[in-house]
N, CA, C and O atoms as a MOPAC input file, in Angstrom:
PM7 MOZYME 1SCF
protein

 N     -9.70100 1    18.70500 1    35.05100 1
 C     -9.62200 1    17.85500 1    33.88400 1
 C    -11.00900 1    17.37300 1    33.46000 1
 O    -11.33300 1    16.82900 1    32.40400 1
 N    -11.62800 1    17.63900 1    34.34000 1
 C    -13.32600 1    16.91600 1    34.02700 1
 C    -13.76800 1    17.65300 1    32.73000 1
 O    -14.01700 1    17.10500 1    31.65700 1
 N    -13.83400 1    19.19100 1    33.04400 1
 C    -14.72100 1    20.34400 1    32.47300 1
 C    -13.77100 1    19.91000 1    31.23000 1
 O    -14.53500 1    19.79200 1    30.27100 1
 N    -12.48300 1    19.62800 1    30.83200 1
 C    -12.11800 1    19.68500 1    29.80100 1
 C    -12.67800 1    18.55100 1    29.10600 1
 O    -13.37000 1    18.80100 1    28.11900 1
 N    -12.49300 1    17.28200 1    29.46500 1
 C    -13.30600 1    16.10800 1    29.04800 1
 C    -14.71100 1    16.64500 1    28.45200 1
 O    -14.90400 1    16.87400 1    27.25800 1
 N    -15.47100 1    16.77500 1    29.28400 1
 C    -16.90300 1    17.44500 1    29.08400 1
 C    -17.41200 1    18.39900 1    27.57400 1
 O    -18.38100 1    18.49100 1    26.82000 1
 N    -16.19300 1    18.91800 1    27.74200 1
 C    -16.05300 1    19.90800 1    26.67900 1
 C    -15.86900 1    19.16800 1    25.30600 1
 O    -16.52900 1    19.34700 1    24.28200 1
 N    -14.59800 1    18.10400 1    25.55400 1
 C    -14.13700 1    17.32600 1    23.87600 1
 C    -15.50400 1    17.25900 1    23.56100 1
 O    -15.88100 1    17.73000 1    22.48800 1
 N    -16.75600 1    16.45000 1    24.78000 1
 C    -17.52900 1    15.04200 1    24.41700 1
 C    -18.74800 1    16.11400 1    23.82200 1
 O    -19.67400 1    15.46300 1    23.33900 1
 N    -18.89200 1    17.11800 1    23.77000 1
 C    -19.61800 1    17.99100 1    23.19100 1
 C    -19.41000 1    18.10400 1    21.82700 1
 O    -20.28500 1    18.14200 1    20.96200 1
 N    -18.01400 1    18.16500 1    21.64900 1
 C    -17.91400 1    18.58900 1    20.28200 1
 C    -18.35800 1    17.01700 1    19.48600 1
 O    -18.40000 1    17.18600 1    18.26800 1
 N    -18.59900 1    15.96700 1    19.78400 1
 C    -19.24800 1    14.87400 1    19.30400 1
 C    -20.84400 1    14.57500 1    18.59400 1
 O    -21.44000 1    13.79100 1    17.85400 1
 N    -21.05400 1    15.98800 1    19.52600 1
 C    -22.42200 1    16.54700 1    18.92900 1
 C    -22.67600 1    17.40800 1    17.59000 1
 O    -22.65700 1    18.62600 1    17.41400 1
 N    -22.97300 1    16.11200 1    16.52500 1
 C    -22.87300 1    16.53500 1    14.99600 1
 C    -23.21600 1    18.28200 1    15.08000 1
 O    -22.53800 1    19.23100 1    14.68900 1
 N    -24.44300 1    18.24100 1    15.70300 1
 C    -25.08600 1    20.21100 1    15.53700 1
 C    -24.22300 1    20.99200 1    16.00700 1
 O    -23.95000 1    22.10300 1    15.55100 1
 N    -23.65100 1    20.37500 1    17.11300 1
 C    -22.79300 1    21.51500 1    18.02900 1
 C    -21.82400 1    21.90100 1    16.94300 1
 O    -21.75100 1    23.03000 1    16.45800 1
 N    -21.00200 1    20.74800 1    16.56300 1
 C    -19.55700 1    20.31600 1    15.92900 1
 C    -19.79800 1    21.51200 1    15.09400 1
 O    -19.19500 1    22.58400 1    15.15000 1
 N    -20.52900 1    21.25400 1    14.50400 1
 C    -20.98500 1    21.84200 1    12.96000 1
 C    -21.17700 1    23.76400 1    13.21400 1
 O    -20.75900 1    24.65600 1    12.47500 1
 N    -21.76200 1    23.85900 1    14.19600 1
 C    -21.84400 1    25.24400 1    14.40100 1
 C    -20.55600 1    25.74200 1    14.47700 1
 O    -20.01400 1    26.45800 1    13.63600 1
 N    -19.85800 1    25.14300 1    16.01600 1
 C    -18.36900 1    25.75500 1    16.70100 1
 C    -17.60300 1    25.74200 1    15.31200 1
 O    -16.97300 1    26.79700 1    15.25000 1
 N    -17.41800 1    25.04900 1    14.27700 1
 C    -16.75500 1    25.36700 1    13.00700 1
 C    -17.06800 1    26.31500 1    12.39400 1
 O    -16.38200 1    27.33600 1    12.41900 1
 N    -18.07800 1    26.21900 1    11.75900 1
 C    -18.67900 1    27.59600 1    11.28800 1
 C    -18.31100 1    28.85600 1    11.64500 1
 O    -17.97700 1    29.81300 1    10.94600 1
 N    -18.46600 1    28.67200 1    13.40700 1
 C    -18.48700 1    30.20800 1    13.62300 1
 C    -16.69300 1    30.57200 1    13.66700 1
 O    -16.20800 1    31.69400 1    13.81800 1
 N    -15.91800 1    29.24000 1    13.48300 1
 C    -14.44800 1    29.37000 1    13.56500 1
 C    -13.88700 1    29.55800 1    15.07100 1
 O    -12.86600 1    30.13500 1    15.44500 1
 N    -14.92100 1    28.86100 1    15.84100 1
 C    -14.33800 1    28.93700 1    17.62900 1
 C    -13.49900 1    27.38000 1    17.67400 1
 O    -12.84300 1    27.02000 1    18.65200 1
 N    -13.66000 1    26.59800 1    16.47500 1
 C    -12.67600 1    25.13000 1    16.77900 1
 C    -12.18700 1    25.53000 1    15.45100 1
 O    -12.48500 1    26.42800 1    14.66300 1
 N    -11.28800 1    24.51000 1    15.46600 1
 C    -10.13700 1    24.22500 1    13.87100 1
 C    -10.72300 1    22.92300 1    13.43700 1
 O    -11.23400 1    22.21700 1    14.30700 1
 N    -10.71500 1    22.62100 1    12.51400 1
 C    -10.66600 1    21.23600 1    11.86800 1
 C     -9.76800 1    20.56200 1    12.27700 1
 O    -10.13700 1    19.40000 1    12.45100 1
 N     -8.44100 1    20.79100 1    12.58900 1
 C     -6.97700 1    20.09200 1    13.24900 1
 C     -7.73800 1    19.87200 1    14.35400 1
 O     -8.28900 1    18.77700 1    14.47000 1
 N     -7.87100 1    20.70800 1    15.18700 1
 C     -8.49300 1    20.48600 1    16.55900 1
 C     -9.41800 1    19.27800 1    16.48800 1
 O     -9.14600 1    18.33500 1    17.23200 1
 N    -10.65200 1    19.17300 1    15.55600 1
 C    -11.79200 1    17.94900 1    15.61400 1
 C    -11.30400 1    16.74100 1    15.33200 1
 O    -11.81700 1    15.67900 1    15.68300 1
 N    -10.12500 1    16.89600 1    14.57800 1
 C     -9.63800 1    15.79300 1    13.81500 1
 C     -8.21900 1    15.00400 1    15.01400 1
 O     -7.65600 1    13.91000 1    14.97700 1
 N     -8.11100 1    15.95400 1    15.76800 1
 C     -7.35900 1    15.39700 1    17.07200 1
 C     -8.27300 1    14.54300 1    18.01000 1
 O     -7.88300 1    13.45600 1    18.43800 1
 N     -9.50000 1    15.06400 1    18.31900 1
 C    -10.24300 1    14.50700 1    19.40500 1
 C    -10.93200 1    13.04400 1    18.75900 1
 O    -11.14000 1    11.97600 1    19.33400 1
 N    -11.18800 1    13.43900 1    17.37000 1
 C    -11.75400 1    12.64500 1    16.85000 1
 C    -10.86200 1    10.73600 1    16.75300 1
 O    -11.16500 1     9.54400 1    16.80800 1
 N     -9.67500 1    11.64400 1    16.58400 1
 C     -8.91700 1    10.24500 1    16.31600 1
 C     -8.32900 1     9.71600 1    17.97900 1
 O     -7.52100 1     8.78700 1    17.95900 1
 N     -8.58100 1    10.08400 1    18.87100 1
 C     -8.66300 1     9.70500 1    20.37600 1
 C     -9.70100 1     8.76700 1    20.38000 1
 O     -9.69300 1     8.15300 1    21.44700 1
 N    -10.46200 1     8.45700 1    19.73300 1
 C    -11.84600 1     7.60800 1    20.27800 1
 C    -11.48700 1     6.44300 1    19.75300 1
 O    -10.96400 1     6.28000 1    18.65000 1
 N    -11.82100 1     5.46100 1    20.69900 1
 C    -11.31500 1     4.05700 1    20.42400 1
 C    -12.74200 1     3.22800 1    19.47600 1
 O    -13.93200 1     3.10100 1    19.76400 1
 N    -11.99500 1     2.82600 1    18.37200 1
 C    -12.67400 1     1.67200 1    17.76400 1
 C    -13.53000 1     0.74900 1    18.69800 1
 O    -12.99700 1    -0.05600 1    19.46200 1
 N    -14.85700 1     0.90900 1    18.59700 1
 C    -15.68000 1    -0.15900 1    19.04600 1
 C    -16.42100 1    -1.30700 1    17.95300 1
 O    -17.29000 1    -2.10100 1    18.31300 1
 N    -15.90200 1    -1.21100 1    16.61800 1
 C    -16.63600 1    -1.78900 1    16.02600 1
 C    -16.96700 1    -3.04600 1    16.05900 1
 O    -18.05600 1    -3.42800 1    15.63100 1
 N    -15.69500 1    -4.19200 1    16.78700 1
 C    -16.41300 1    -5.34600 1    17.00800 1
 C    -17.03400 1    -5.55800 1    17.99700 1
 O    -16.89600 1    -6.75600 1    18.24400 1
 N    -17.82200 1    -4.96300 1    18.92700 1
 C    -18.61300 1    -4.96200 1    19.75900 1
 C    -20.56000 1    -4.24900 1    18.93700 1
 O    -21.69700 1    -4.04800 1    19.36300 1
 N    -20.14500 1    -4.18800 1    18.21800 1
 C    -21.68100 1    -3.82500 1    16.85100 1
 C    -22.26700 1    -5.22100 1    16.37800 1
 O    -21.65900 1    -6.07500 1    15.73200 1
 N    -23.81800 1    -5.28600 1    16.91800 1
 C    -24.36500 1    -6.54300 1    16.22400 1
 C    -25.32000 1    -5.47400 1    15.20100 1
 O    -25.36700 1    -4.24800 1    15.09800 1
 N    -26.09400 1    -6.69500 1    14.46400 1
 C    -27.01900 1    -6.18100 1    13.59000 1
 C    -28.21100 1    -5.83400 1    14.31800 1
 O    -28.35400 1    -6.34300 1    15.43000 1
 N    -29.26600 1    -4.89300 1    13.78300 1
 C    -30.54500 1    -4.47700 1    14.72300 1
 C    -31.14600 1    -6.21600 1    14.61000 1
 O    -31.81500 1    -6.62600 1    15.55800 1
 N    -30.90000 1    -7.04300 1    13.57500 1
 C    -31.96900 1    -8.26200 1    14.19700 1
 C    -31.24400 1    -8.95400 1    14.53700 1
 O    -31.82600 1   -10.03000 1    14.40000 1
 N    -30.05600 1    -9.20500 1    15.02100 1
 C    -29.12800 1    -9.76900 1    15.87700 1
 C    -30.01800 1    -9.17500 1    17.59400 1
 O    -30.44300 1   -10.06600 1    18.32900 1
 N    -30.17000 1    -7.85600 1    17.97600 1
 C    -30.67000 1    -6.92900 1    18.85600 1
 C    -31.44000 1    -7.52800 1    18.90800 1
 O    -31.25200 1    -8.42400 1    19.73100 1
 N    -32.85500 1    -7.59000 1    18.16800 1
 C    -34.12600 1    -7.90300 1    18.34800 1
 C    -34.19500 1    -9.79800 1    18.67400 1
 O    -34.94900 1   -10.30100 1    19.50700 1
 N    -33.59800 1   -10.27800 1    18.13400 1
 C    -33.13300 1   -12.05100 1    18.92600 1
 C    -32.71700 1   -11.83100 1    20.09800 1
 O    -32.83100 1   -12.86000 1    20.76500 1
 N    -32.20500 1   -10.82300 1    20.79100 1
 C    -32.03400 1   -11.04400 1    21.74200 1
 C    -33.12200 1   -11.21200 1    23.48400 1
 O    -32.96300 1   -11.87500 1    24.50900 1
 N    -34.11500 1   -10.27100 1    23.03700 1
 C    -35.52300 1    -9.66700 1    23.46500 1
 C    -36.00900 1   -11.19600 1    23.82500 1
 O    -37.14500 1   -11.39700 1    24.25500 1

C-alpha cells in the first residue's frame, strides 16, 4: 500500500501531472479522484507577514 500512496503523491507534481496526461498514462477521472481525497487545510494558512511576525 505504500508504493501505491507514493505513486498518488507524485501525481501532485504539477510537471509530472501534466506530462502522465498528455502522454494519456492517467485519466482526468483518475486526477480528479485523488485530487478530491486531499483534505482542506485552509484554515491552518496565515499571511506571509503574519509568517514573518512570527521570526
Amino acid at each position: 500500500m505504500k508504493l501505491r500512496k507514493a505513486l498518488d503523491e507524485k501525481l501532485l507534481d504539477v510537471r509530472l501531472r501534466d506530462r502522465l496526461l498528455a502522454e494519456g498514462k492517467i485519466t482526468k477521472e483518475q486526477l480528479e479522484k485523488i485530487l478530491a481525497q486531499l483534505q482542506d487545510d485552509a484554515k491552518h494558512a496565515i499571511s506571509m507577514e503574519e509568517a514573518q511576525n512570527l521570526q
